[in-house]
N, CA and C of each residue as an Amber inpcrd file, in Angstrom:
protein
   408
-118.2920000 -22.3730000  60.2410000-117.6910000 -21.2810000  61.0060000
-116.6130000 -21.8440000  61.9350000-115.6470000 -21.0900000  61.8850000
-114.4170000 -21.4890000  63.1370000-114.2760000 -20.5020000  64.2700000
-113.6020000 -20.8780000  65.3770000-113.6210000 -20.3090000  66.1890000
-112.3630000 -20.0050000  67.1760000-112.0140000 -18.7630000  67.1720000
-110.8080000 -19.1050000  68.3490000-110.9680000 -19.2660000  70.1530000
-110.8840000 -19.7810000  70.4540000-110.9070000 -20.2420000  71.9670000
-109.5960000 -20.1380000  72.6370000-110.0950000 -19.8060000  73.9470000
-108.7070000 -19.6510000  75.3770000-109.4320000 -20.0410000  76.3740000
-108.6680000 -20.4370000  77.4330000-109.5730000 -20.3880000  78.7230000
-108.4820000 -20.4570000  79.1670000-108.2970000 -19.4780000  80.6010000
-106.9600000 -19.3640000  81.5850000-108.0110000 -19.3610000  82.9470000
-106.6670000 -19.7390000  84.2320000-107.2720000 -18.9600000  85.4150000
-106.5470000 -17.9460000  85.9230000-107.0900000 -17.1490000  85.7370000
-106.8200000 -15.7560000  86.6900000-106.8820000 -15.6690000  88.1770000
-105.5290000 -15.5000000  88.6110000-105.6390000 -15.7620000  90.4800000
-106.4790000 -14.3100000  91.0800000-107.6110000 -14.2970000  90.6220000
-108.1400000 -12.8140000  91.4530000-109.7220000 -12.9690000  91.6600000
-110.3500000 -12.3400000  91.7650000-111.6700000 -12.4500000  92.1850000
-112.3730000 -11.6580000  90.0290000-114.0560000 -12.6550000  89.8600000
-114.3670000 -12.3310000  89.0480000-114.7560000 -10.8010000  88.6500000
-115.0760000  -9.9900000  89.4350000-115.2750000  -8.5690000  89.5510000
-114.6370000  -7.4890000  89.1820000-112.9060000  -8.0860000  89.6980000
-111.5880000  -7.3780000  88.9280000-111.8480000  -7.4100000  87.3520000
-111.8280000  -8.9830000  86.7320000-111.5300000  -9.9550000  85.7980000
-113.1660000  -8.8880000  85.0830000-114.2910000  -8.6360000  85.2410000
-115.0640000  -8.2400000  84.5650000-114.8050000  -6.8960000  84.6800000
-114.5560000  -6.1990000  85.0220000-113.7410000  -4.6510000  84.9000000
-112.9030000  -4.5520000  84.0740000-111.9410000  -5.2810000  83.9150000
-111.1610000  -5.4710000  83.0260000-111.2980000  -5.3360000  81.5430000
-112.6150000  -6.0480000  81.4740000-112.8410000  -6.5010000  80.0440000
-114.0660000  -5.9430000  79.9130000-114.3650000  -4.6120000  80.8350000
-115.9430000  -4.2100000  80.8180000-115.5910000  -2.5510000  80.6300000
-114.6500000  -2.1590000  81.1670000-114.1450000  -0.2960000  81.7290000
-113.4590000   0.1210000  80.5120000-113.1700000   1.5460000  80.2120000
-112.2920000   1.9670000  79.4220000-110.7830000   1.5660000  80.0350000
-110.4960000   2.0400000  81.2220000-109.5800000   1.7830000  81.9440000
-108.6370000   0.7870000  81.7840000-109.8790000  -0.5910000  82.0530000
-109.6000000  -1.7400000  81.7910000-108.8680000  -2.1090000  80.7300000
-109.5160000  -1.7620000  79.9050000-109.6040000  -2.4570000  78.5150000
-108.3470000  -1.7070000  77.6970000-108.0940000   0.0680000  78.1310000
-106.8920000  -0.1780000  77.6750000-105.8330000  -0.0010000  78.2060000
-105.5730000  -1.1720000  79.6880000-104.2780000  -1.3780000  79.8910000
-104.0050000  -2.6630000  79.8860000-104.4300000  -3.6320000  78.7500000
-104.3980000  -4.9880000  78.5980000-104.6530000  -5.0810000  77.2830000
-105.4820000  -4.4180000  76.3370000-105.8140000  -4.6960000  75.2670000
-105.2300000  -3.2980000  74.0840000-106.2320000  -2.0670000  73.7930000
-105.8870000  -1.5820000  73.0360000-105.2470000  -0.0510000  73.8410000
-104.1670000  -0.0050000  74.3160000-104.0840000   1.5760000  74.2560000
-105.0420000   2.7160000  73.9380000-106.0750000   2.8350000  72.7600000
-106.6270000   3.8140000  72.3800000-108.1350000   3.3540000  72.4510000
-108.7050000   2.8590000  73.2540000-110.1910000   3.0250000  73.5730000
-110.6900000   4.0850000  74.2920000-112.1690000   3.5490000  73.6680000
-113.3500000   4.4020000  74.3250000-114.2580000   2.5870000  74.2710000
-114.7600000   3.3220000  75.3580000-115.1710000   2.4630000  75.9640000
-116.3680000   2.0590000  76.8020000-117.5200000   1.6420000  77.0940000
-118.8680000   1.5180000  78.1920000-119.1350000   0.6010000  78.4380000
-119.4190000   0.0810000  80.0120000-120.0060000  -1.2070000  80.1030000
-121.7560000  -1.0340000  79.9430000-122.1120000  -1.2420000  78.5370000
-123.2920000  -0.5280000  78.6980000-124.0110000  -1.2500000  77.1030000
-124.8640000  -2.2430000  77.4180000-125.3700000  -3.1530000  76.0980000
-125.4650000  -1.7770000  75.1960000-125.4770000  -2.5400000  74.0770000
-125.6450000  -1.3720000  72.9220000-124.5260000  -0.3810000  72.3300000
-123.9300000   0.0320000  73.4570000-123.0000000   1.4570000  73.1200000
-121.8350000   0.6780000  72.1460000-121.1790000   1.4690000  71.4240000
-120.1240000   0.5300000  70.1720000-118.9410000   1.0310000  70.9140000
-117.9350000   0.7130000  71.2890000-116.7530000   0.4360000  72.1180000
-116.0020000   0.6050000  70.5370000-114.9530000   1.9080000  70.8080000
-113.6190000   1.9900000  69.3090000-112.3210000   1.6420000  70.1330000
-111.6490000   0.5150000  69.5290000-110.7270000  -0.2020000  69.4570000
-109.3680000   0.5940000  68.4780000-108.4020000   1.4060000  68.6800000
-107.9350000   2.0330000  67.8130000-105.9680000   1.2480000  67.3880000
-105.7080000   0.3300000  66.8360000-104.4080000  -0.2960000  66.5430000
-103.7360000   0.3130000  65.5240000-102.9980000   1.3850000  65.6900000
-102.0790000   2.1900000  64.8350000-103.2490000   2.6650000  63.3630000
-103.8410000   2.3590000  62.4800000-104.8380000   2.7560000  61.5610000
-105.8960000   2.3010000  61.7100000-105.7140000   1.1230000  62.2130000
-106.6500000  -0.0240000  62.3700000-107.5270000   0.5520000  63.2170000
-109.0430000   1.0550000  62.9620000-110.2410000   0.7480000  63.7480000
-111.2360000   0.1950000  64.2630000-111.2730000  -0.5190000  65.2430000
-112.2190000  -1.3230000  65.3370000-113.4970000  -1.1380000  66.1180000
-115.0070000  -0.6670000  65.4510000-116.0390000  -0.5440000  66.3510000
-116.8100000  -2.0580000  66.4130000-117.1780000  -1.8380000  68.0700000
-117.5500000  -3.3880000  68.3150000-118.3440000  -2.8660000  69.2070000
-119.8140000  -3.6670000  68.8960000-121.1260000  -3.3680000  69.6680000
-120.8640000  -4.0030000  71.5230000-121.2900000  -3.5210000  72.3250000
-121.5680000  -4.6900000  73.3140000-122.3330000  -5.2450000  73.2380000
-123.5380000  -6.5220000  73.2010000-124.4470000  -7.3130000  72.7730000
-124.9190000  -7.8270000  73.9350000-123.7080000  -8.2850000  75.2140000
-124.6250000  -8.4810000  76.2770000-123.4320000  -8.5090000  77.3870000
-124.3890000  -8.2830000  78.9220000-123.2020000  -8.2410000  79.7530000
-124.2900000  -8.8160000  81.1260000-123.6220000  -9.4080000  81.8790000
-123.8560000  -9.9140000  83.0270000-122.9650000  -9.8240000  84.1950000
-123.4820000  -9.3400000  85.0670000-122.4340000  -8.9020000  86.0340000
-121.6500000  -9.9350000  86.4740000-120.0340000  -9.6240000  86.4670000
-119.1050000 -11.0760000  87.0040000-119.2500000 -12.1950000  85.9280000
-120.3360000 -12.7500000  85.2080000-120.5900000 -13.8240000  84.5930000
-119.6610000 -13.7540000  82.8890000-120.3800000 -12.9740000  82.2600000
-120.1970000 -12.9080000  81.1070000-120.4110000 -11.2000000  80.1270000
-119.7450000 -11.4310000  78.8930000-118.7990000 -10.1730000  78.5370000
-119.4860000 -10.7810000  77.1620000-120.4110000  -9.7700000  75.6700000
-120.2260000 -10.4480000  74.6010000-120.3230000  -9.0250000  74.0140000
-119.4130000  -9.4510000  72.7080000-119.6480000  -8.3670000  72.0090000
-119.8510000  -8.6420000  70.1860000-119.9760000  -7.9850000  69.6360000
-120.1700000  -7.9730000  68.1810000-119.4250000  -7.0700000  67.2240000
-118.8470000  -7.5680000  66.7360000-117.8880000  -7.0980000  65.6060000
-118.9370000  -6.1820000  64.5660000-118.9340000  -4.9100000  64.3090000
-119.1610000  -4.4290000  63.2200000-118.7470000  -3.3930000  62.5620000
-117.1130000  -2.5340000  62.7340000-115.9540000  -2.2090000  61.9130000
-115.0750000  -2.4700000  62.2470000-114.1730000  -3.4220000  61.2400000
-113.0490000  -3.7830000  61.3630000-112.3190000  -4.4000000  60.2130000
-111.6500000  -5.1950000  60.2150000-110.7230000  -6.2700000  58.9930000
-112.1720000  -6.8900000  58.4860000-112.1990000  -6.9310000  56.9700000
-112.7600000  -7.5820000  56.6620000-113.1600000  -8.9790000  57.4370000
-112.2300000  -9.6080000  58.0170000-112.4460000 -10.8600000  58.3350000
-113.3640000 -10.8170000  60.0960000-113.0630000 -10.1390000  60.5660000
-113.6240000  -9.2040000  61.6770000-115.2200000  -9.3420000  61.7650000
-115.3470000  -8.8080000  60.3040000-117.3800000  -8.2380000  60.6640000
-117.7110000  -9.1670000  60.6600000-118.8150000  -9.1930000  61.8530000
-119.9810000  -9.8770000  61.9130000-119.5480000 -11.3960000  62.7500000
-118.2600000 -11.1150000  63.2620000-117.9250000 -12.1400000  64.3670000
-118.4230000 -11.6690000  65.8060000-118.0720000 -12.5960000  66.4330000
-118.3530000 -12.2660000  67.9130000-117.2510000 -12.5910000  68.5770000
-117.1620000 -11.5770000  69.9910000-115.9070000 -12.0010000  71.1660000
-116.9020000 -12.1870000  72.4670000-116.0220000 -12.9350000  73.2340000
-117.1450000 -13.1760000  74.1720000-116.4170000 -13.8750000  75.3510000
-116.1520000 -13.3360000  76.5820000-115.2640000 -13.3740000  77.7930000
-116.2330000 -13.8110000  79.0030000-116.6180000 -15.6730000  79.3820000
-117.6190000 -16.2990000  79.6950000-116.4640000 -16.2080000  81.2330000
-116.8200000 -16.0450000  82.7040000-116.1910000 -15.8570000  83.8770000
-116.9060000 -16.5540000  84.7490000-116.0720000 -17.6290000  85.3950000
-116.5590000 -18.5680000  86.7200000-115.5640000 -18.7960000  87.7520000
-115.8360000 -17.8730000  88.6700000-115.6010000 -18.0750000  89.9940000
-115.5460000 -19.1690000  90.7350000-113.5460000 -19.8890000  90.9970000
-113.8210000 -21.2150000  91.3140000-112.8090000 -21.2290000  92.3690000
-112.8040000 -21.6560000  93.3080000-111.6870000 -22.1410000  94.2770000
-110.5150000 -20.4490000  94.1740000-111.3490000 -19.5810000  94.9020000
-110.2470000 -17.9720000  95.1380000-109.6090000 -17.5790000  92.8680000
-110.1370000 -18.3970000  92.4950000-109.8020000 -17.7760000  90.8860000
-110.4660000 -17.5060000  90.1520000-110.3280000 -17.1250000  88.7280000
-111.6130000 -16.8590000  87.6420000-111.2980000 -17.4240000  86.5320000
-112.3100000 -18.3250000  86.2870000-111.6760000 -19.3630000  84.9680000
-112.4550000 -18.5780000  84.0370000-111.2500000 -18.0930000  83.2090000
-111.9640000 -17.0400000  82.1050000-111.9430000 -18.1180000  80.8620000
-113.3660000 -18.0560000  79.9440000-113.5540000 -19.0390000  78.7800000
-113.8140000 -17.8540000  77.9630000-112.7340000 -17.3980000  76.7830000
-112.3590000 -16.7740000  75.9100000-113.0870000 -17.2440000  74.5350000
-113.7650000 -16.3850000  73.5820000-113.9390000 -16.7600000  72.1570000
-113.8050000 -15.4100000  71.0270000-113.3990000 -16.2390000  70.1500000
-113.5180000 -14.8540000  69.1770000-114.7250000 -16.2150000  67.7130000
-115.5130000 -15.4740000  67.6300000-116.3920000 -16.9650000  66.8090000
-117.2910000 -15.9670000  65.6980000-117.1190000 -17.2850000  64.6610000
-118.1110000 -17.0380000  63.3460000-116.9460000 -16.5160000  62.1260000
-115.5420000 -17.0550000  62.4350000-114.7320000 -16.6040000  61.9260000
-114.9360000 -17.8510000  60.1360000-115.4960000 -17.3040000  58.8930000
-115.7020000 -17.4540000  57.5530000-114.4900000 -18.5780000  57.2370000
-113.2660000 -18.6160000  57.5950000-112.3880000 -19.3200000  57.4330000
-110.7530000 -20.0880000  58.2890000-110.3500000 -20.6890000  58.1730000
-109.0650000 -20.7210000  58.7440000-107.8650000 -19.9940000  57.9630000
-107.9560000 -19.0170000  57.7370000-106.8500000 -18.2030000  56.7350000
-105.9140000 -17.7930000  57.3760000-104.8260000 -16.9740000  56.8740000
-103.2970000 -16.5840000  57.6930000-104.0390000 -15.5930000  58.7090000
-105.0270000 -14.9440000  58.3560000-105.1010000 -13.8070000  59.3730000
-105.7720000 -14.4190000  60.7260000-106.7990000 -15.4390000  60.5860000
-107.1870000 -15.9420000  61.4380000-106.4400000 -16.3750000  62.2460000
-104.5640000 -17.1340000  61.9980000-103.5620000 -17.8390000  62.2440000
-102.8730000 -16.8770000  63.5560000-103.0210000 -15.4210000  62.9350000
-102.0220000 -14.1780000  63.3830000-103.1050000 -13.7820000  64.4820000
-104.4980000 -13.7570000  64.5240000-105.4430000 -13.2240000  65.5590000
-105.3590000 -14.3310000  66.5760000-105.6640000 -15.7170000  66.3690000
-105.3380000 -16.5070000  67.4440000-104.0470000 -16.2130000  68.0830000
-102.4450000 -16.2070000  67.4630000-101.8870000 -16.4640000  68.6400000
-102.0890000 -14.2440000  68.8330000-102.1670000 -13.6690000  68.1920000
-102.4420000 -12.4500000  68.9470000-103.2960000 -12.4490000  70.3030000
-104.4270000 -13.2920000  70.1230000-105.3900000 -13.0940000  71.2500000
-105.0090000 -14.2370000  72.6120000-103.8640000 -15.3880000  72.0930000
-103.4490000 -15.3330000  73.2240000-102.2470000 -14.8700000  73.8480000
-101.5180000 -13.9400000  73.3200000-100.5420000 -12.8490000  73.7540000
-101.3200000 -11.6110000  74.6530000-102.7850000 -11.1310000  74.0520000
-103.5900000 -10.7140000  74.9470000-104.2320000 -11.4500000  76.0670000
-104.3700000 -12.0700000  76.2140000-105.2010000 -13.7390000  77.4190000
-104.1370000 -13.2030000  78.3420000-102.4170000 -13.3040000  77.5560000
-101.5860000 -13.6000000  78.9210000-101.5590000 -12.1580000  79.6390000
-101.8890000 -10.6420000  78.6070000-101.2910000  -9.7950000  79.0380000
-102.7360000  -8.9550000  80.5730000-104.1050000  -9.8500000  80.1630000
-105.1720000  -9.5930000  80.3120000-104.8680000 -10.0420000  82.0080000
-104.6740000 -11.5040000  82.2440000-104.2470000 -11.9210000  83.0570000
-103.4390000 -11.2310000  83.7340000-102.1890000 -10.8010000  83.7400000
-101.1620000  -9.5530000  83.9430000-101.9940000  -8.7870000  84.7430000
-102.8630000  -7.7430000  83.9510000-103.1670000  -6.6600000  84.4950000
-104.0020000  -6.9690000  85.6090000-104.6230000  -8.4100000  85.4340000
-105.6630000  -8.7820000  86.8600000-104.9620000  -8.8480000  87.9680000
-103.7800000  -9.4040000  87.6580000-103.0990000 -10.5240000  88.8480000
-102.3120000  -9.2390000  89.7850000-101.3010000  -8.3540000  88.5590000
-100.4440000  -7.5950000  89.2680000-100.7000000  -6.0560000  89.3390000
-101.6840000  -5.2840000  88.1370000-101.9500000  -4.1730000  87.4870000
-101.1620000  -3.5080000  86.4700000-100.5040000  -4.5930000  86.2770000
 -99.9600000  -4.3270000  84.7300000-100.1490000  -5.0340000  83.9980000
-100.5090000  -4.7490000  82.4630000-100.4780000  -5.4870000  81.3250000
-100.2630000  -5.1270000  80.5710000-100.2040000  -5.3190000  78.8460000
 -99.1830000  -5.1050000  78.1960000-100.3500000  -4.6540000  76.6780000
-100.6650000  -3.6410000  77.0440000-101.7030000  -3.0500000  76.0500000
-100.8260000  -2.9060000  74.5410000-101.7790000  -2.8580000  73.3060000
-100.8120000  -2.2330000  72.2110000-101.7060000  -0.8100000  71.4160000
């Protein structure tokens, strides 16, 4: 299995940084424009990219700490991966440790989701730091 990885620091407090990646709100003014959304284990969070749908379980959440979720509609290459947004509060920042994992291969699409997901990292960051980010 391969895995894509990020880790940035975000100049803000972890609480913003887990709202972000926890709220409908959040999530789509950094990530997808067309969510629905719950910070709420279990509930399936729809991800909507022009046709593209993506339902993704939440699997686990910890307040401030950590963000995981589970892939189960999407790109073939998609199911049955995991994303997972690990948050530590260090010196006034939030060192966010990013994964998208259990990815079957290194193929072109895998190529196009990495640097996609860190075009999202930077835009995620954005919306923490200033309240804008750059949803699609």
């Amino acid at each position: 299995m391969i895995d894509i990885k990020h880790k940035l620091a975000i100049k803000t407090t972890s609480d913003i940084v887990y709202n972000a990646i926890t709220t409908q709100q959040g999530l789509e003014s950094w990530w997808a424009k067309q969510t629905i959304a719950k910070p709420l284990v279990g509930f399936v969070n729809v991800f909507t990219f022009g046709t593209n749908r993506n339902e993704i379980q939440v699997s686990e959440l910890k307040q401030n700490k950590k963000v995981e979720w589970k892939i189960i509609i999407s790109i073939d290459e998609w199911v049955d991966t995991t994303i997972s947004f690990d948050l530590e509060e260090k010196e006034g920042k939030t060192i966010l440790r990013f994964a998208h994992a259990g990815w079957r291969a290194a193929t072109d699409t895998y190529a196009e989701c990495n640097f996609a997901w860190g075009r999202f990292m930077t835009s995620l960051k954005s919306y923490c730091e200033t309240g804008t980010g750059a949803a699609s």
